[in-house]
C-alpha positions as CSV (number, residue, x, y, z in Angstrom):
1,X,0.0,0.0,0.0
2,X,1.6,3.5,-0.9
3,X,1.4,6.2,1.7
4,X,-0.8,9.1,1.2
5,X,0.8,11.9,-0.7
6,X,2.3,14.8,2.0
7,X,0.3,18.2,1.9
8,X,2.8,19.6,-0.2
9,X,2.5,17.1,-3.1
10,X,-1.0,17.9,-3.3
11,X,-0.8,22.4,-3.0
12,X,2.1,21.9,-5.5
13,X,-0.6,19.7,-7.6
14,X,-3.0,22.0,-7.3
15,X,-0.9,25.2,-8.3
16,X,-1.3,24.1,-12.3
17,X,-5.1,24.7,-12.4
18,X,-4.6,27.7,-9.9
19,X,-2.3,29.2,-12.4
20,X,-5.0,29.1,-14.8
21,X,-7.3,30.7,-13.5
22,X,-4.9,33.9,-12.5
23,X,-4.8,37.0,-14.2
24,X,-2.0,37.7,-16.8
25,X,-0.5,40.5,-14.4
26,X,-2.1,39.9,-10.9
27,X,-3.1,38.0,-7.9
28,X,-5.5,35.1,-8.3
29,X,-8.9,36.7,-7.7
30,X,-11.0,34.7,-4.7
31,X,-14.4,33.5,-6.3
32,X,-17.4,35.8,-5.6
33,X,-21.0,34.1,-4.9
34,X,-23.1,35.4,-8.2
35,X,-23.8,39.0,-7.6
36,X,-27.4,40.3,-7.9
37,X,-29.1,42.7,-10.4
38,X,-28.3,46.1,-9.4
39,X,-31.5,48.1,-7.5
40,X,-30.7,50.9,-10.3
41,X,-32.3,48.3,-12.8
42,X,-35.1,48.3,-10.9
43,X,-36.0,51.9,-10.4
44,X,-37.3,52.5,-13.7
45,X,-39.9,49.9,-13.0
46,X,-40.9,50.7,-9.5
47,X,-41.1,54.4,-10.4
48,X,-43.7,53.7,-13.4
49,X,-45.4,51.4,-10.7
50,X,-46.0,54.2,-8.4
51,X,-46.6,56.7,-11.1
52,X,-49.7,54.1,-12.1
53,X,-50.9,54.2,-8.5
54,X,-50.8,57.8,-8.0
55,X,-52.4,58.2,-11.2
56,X,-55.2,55.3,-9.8
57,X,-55.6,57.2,-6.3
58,X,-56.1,60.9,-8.4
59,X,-59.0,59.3,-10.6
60,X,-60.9,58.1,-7.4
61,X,-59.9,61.0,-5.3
62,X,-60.8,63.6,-8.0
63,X,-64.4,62.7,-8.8
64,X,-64.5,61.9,-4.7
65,X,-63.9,65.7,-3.5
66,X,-66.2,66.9,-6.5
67,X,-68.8,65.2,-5.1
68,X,-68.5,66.7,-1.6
69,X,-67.7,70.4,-2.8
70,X,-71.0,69.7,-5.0
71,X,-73.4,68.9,-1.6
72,X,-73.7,72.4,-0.2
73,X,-75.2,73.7,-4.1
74,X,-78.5,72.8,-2.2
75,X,-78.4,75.3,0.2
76,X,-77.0,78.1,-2.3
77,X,-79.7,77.3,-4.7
78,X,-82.4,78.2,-1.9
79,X,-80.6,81.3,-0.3
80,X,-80.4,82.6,-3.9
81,X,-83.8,82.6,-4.4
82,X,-84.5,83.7,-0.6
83,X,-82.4,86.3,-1.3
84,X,-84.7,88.1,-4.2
85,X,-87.0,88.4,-1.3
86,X,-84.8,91.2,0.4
87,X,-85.8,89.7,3.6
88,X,-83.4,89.9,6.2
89,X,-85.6,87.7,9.0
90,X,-86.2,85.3,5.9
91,X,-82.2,84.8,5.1
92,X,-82.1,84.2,9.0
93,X,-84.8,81.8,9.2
94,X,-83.4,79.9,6.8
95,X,-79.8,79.8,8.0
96,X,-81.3,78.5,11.5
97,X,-82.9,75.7,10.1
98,X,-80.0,74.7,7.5
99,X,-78.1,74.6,10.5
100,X,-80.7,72.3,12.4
101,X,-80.9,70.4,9.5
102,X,-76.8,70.2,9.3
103,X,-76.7,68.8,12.6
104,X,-79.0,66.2,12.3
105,X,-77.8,64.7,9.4
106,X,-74.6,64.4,11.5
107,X,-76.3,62.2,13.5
108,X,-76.1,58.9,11.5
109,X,-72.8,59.9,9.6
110,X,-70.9,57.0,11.3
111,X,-72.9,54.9,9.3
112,X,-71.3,55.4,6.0
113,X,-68.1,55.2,7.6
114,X,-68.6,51.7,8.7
115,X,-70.1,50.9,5.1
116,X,-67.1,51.2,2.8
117,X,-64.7,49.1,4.3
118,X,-67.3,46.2,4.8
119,X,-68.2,46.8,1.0
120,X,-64.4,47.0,0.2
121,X,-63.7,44.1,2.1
122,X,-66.4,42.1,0.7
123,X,-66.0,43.2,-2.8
124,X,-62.3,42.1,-2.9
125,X,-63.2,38.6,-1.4
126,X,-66.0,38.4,-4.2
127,X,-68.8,37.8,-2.1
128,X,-71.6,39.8,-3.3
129,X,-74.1,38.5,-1.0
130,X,-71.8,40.0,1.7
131,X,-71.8,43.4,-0.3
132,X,-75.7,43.2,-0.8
133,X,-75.9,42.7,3.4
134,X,-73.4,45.7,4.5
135,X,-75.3,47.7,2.0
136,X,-79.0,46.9,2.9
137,X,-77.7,47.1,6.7
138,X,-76.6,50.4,6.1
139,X,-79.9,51.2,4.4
140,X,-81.8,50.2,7.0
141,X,-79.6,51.6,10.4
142,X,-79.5,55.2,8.6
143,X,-83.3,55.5,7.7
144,X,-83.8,54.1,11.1
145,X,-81.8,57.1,12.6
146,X,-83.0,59.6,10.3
147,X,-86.4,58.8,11.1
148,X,-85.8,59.3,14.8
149,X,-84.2,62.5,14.1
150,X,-86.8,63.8,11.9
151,X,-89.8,62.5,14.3
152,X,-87.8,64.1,17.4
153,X,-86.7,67.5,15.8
154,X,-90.6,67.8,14.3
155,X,-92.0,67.4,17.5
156,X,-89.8,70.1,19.3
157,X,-89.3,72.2,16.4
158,X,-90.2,75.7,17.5
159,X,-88.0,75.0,20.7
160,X,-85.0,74.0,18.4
161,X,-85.4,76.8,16.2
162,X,-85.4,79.3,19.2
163,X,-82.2,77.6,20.3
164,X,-80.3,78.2,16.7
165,X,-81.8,81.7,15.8
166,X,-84.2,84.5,17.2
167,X,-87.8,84.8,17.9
168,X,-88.3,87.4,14.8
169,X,-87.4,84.6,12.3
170,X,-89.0,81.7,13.6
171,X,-92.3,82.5,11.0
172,X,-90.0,82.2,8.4
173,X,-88.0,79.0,9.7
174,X,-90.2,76.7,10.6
175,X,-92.2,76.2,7.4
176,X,-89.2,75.7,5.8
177,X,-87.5,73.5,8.1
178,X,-90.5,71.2,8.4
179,X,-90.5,70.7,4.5
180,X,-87.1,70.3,4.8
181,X,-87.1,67.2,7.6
182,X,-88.5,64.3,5.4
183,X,-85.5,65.6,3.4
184,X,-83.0,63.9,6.3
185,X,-84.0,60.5,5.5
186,X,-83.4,60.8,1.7
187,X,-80.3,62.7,2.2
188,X,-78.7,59.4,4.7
189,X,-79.6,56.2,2.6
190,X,-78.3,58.7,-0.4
191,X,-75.0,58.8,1.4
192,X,-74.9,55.2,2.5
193,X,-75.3,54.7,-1.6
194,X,-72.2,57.1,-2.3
195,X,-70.5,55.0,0.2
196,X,-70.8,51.7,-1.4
197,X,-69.8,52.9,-4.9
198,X,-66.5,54.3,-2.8
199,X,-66.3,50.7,-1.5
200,X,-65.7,49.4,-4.8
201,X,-63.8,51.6,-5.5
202,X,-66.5,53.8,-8.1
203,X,-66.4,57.7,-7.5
204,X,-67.7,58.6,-11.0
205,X,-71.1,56.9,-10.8
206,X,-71.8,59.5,-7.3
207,X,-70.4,62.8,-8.6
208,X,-72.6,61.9,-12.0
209,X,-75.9,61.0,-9.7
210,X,-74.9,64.6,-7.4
211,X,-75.0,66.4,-10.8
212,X,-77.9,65.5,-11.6
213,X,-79.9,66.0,-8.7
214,X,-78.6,69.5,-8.3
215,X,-79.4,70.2,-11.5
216,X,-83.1,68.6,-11.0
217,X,-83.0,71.4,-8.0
218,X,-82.2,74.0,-9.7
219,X,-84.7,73.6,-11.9
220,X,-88.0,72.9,-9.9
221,X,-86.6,75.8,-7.6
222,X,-86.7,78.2,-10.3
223,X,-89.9,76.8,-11.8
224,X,-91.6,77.2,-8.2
225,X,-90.2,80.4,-7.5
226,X,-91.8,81.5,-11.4
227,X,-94.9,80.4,-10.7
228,X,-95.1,81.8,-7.1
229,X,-93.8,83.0,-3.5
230,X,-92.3,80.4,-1.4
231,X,-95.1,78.4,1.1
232,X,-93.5,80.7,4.1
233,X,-94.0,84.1,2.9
């Protein structure tokens, strides 16, 4: 049996193949694990990625903050038309039950809150059923809590009215708020329906339906205001 070679027989066997893989005027490099793609190649690519979701977040935001710079057109439509009157105790009147109205519509404004995530999160999971439930729940909790509101405020109206303006333009506020109250209820399960276009992700369909209805308003207002005084004159 021949002895096993001494660590010098095999370095000096190895030197050959070392030798070939040196550099004509250097050191013998070390091997290097297989280095990765630079991140510079991948900025291009992540920058058009976030210029597509900021371009995604501007088309729902846009349309979004239309909507809600659209809602007070309401209000502006009437206290034109109030205005022609040149009424001070009417403008009054009217600001005292806008404000009344205001407040109560606060009331049930959780509601939408809750509804877009459950239609977002529903939506995404592709259960419709789910989508159908958070939306007809939301329905029913803010007509439920309009309908209070409205009953309550109706009720006590001339004491509420005293409490947001003066005695001298309560004739003119009250007719108009208590036309204006079964307005509460339409105005909440409205907003619960803006809220589950926002859910999935749909901010044109809301701004288009806002649009419209103030238009609508704007018409009958005038056509009403043609034909005769307002009912609290």
């Amino acid at each position: 049996m021949r002895p096993p070679p001494p660590p010098l027989l095999l370095l000096a066997a190895c030197l050959p193949a070392a030798t070939c893989l040196q550099p004509a005027g250097g050191h013998v490099r070390p091997a290097h694990p297989p280095r990765l793609a630079s991140p510079h190649l991948c900025a291009p690519s992540a920058r058009r990625r976030r210029r597509e979701l900021d371009k995604r977040i501007l088309s729902l935001a846009g349309p979004a903050i239309a909507n809600f710079l659209i809602l007070p057109i309401t209000q502006s439509v009437d206290l034109f038309f109030i205005g022609k009157l040149n009424c001070a105790l009417a403008i009054a009147g009217q600001a005292a039950a806008n404000q009344i109205f205001s407040s109560a519509a606060w009331i049930s404004s959780v509601v939408p809150v809750v509804t877009v995530p459950r239609v977002a999160r529903a939506k995404a999971a592709g259960d419709e059923e789910a989508v159908q439930r958070a939306v007809g729940e939301g329905v029913f909790v803010t007509a439920l809590i309009s309908t209070a509101a409205a009953v309550a405020i109706g009720l006590r109206q001339r004491a509420v009215l005293l409490a947001a303006g003066s005695v001298e333009a309560l004739p003119y506020s009250t007719p108009y708020l208590r036309y204006r109250l079964p307005g509460l209820v339409a105005e909440g399960v409205s907003t619960i329906g803006f809220s589950a276009f926002r859910g999935v992700m749909d901010t044109v369909t809301p701004l288009k339906i806002a649009l419209a209805s103030n238009v609508l308003n704007v018409i009958l207002v005038r056509h009403a205001h043609a034909q005769r005084p307002p009912a609290f004159i």
